[in-house]
N, C-alpha and C positions, 0 to 999 in steps of 0.2 A: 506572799507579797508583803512587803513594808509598808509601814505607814506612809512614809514621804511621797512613795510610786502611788497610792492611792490619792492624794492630794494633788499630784500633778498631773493624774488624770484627769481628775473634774477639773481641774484649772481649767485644762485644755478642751474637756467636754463642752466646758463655759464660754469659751472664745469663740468658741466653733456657732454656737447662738447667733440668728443677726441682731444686729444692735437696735433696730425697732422692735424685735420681741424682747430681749435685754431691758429694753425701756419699760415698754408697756408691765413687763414683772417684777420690774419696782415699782410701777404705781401700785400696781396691788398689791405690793406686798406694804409699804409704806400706808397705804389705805387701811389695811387690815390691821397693821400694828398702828396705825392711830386711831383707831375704831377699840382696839383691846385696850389702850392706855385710858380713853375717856371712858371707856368700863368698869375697868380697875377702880380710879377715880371717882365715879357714881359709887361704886360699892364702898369704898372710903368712907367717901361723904354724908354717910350713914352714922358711923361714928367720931369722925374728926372735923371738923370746922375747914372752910372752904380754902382760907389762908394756910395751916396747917398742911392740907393735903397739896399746895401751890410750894410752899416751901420744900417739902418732900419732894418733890417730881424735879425740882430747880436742885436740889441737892444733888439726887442720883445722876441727874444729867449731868453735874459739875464732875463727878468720878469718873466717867466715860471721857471727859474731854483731858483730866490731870495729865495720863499719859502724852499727850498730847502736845500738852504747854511744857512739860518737862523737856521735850524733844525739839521743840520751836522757840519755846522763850514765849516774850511777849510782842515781840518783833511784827506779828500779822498785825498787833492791835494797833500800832502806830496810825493814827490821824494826827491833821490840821484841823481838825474840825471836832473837839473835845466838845464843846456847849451843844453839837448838835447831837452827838452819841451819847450824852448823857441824857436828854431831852427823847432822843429814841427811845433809849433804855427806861425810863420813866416809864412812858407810852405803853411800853410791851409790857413791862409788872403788871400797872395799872390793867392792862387788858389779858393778862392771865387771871388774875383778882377777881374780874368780873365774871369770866368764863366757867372760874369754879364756884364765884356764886352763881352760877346761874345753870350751871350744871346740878348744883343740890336743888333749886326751885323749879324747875322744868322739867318735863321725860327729855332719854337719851337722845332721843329723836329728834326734838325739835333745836335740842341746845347744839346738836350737829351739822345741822341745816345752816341752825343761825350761824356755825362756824367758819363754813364755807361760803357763807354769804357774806361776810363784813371785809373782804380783800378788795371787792367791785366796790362795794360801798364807800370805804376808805379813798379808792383810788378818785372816784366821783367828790368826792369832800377835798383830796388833797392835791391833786392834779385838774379839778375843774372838768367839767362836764366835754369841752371840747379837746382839751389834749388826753383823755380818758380814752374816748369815742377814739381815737383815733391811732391810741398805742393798744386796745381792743381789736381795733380791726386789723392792724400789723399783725398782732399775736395769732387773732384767729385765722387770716390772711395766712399767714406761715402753716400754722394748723391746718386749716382745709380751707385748700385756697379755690374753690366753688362759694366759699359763703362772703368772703371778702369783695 
């Protein structure tokens, strides 16, 4: 057997998945590989400075995406709304910044909690407690719609 025939097999092993286990096996897997990246990261952060290891991580991600922008251009990134993506873009440095500082002062543990905890919080701060509540319960609503 050839390589090809072997690759269109799992293709097609792959399809054959239903799309709720499809799903659910990227969250895990996506979980797990952001679970090894703030690893990695801790083990760094040993010897390189929080920023240093933030720049790193922001680097390698940019080679994963060149091919990319080679193929597209820049055509995806077109806005009207330039002062607000720049403003985004601040926000998120800024809050990577924090996250490896705070990955070197804290255990893995708790700086991963805090991770997944500042999205609700954010949303509470940036959308107001009532329209929060309320795109909460649609989400959960759609999720499991006994708790809605």
């Amino acid at each position: 057997m050839n390589n090809t025939s072997a690759v269109a097999r799992a293709k097609y092993a792959f399809l054959l998945i239903p799309h709720n286990l499809r799903g659910m096996a990227a969250m895990v897997l996506s979980g797990l590989a952001l679970m090894a990246s703030f690893g990695m990261a801790r083990h760094m952060l040993d010897d390189l400075h929080p920023f240093e290891v933030a720049f790193f991580r922001s680097f390698f991600g940019l080679l994963f995406i060149v091919p990319w922008l080679m193929r597209q251009g820049l055509l995806p990134f077109k806005t009207k709304r330039l002062p607000l993506h720049f403003l985004r873009s601040t926000i998120h440095v800024a809050g990577v910044l924090a996250f490896f500082v705070a990955l070197k002062l804290i255990p893995l543990a708790e700086a991963t909690a805090l991770f997944f905890q500042i999205d609700p919080l954010m949303e509470q701060v940036l959308l107001g407690a009532q329209n929060s509540i309320m795109w909460l319960n649609a989400r959960l609503g759609a999720t499991f719609p006994l708790l809605a």
